[in-house]
N, C-alpha and C positions, 0 to 999 in steps of 0.2 A: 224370876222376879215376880215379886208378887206384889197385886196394889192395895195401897192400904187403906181405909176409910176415917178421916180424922175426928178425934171427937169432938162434935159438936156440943154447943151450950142449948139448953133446952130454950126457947123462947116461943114468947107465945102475945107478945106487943101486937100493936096495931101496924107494926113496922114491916111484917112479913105474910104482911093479908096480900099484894101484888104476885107474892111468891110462891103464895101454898094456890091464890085462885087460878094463874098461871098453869102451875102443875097440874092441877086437876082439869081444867078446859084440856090444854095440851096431851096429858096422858090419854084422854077419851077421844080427841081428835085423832091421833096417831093409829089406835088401833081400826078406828072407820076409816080413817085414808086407805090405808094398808089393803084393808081389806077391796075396797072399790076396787085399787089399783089394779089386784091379783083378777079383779074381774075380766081385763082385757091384756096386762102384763103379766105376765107368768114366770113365779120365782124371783122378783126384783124385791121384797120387802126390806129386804138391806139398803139397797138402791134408794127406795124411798122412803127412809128414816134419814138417811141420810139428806135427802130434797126438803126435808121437812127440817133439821138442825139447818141447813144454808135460809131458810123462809123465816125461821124464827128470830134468827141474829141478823136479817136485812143483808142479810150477801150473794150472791152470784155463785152458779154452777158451773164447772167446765167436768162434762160427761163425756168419757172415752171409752172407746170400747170398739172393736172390730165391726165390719159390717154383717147386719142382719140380726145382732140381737136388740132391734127395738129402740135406741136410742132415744130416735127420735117421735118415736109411737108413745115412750114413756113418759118424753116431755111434752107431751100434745094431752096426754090422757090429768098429767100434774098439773098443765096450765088450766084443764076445762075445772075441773076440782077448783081450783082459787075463786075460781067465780069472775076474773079480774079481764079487762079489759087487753089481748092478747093479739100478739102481731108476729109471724114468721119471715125469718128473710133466709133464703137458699145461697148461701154467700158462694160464689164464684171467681174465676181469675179477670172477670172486666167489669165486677162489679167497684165502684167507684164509693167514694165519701159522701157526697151530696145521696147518694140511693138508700142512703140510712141516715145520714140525718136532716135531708131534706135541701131545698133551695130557695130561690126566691125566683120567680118568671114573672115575665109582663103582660100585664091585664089589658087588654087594647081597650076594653068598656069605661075601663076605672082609670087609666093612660098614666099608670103606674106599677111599679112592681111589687106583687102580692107576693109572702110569703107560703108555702108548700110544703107543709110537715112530713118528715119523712118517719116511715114505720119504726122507729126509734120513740115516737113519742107514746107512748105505750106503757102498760104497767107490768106485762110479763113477755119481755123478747125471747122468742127464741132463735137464737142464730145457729144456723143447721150449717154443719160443716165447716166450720169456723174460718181453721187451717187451709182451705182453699182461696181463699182471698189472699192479696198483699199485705205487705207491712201496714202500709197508708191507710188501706179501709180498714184494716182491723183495728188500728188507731182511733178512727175515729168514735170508737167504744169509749174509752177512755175517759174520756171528760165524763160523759154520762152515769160509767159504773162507779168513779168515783165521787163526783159532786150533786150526782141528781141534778145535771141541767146538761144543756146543750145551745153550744152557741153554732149558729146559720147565721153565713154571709155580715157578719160583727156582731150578731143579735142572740145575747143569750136569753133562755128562755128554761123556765123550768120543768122538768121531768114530771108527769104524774104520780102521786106515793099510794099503794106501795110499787116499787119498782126493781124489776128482778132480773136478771139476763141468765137464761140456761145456754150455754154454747156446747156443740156437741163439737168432736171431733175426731177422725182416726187416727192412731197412733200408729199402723204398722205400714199404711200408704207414705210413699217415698216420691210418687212422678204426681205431676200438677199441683203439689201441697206447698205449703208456708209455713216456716217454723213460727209460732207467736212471740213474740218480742217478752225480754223478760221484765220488763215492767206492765204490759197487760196481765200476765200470769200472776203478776202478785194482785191484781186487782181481782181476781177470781176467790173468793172466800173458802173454797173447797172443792178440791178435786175429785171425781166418784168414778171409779173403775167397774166398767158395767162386761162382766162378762157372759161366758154360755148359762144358762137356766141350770143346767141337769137332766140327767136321765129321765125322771120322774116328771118333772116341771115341763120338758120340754114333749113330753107325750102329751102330755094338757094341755099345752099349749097347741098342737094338733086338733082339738077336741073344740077348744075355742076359737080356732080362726076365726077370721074374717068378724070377730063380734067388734061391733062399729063402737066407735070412741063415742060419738052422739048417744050411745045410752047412760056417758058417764055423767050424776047431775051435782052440783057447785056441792061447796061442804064450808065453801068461805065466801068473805066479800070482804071489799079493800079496807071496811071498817075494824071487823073482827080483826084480819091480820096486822093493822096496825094499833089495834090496843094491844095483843099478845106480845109485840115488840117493844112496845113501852114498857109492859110491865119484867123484860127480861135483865135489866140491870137488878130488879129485885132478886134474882138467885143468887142465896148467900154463898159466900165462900173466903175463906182466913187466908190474912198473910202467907202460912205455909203454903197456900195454893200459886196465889202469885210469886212465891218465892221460888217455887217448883218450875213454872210455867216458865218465867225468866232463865233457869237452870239449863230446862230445855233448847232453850232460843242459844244460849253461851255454847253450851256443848255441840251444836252444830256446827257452831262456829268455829269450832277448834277441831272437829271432824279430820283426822289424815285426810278422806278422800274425799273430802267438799272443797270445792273452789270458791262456792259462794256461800253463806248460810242464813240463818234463819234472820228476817231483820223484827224492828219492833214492832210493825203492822202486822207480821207473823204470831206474835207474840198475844197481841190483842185479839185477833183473829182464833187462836186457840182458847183465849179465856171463853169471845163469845159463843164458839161453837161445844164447849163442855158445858155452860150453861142452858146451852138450847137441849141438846143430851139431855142432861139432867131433868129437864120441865118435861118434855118426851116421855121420860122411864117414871114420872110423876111422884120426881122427887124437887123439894122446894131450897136444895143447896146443892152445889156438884163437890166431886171426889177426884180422888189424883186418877181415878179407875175412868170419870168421866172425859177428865183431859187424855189417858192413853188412848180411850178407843176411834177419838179422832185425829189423834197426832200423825199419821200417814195421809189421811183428804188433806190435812192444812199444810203440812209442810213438805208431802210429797214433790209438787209441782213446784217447789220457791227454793229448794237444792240443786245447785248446779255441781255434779261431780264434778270431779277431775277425771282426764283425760284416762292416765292409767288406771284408775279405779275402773271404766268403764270395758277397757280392753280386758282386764281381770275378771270380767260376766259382774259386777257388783251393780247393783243397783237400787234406786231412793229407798224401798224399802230394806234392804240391808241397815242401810245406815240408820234409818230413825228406830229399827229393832237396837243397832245398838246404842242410839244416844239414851233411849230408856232403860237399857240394863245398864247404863254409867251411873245417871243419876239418881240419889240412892230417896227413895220416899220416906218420910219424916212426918210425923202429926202433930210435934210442934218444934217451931223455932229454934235450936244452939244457940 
């Protein structure tokens, strides 16, 4: 299978100035992040191209990966880069709901009850270890990743923009863990499989230890990142694109070995993540080539096999290799 890039109409209006100035900031940001990263993270620049399409389309990380390669050194090193106002939480099995999004105690001065923000109200969370908390606190994300607010004690209250959550978590740890509930996972914008470095990368990473994240200095502020987000509905892209992207979303659905498939928050979630792509590789429209290269972060983690698909060794990426060699890439309309 090969992707095909459709023809575009030449334009050159006032219509597509958001999209070409997008591209251009974005393309040049991308290769300075990258580069800073590899200062202290070594061999992740996949890794974070990828942090960088979830920052541009305003969605949430969930970063897996074994212990010791960095995880969370990687999202400590992306939160100092934002520039953005940044809060950790080590989530555990007694950590509670009120520990993240706060409570209300009483003031014996003021002989009422004050409210107490908890480390949730922030512009870049990273919640370390996700999967070791319960169902309940991991809930209480929820409202937040989805609506940008947070209600304490009947009191909702709005989130600071821009507003990001990286959640790490182990995948191959089986004692003291919590599976994540499959409606918090569809609330995650993109899943990112952070594996070993390499041979090469990982002797350098030798060579760099211990270089302290405090040398990393901002590349953004909460302003910069939220005009780059307005202006990303501007990347153009045709009918056939969405016609594609919907293909995709049906074809999982019809999957022999899915139980569950792709829903249409899936669906929107791939348009904005091949448009984030796009502005990235500093181009001003995405391609069916843009939507493949992220169609396994977006829809990896929102596939529930079936049972015997999984006893058969298959797994999510099996599947979205073949929902892409089903559906067949077009540059225009039938």
């Amino acid at each position: 299978m090969s992707a095909m890039t459709p023809a575009l109409p030449v334009i050159t209006d006032e219509s597509t100035l958001p999209a070409r100035e997008l591209a251009q900031e974005a393309g040049a940001l991308m290769k300075r992040v990258v580069a800073e990263v590899s200062k202290v993270v070594v061999g992740a620049d996949k890794v974070t191209e990828q942090l960088l399409i979830a920052l541009l389309a305003g969605g949430h990380v969930l970063l897996e990966g074994v212990p010791g390669v960095a995880k969370t050194t990687l999202s400590k090193v992306f939160a100092k880069l934002l520039g953005c106002d940044y809060q950790r939480i080590q989530f555990t099995p007694d950590l509670l709901p009120s520990d993240v999004t706060g409570t209300s105690i009483y003031d014996r001065n003021k002989g009422d009850f004050v409210l107490r923000r908890g480390p949730i109200f922030c512009q870049v969370l990273l919640a370390d270890e996700i999967n070791r908390a319960p169902a309940k606190t991991q809930s209480s994300l929820l409202e937040a990743m989805q609506e940008h607010q947070c209600t304490v004690d009947g009191q909702t209250l709005p989130l600071p923009r821009p507003f990001m959550v990286m959640a790490t978590q182990n995948p191959i740890e089986q004692e003291g863990v919590y599976r994540l509930p499959e409606a918090q996972l569809d609330r995650f914008l993109i899943r990112v499989e952070m594996g070993y470095p390499g041979f090469e990368h990982e002797v350098n990473l030798l060579k760099l230890h211990n270089k302290p994240v405090g040398d990393v200095q901002p590349m953004f502020d909460p302003e910069l990142i939220l005009n780059l987000q307005s202006k990303l509905p501007a990347i153009f892209g045709g009918d056939v694109l969405y016609h594609y992207i919907v293909q995709l979303a049906e074809a999982s659905r019809r999957h022999p070995d899915v139980s569950l498939g792709a829903s249409p928050r899936a669906a929107l979630s791939l348009m904005r993540c091949a448009r984030a792509r796009a502005a990235l590789k500093g181009h001003h429209y995405f391609t069916h080539a843009d939507v493949q290269a992220v169609a396994l972060g977006v829809l990896g983690h929102r596939l529930i096999l079936r049972p015997e698909a999984e006893i058969e060794g298959r797994d999510v990426g099996d599947v979205v290799k073949d929902i892409l060699g089903e559906v067949e890439v077009l540059t225009t309309l039938r």
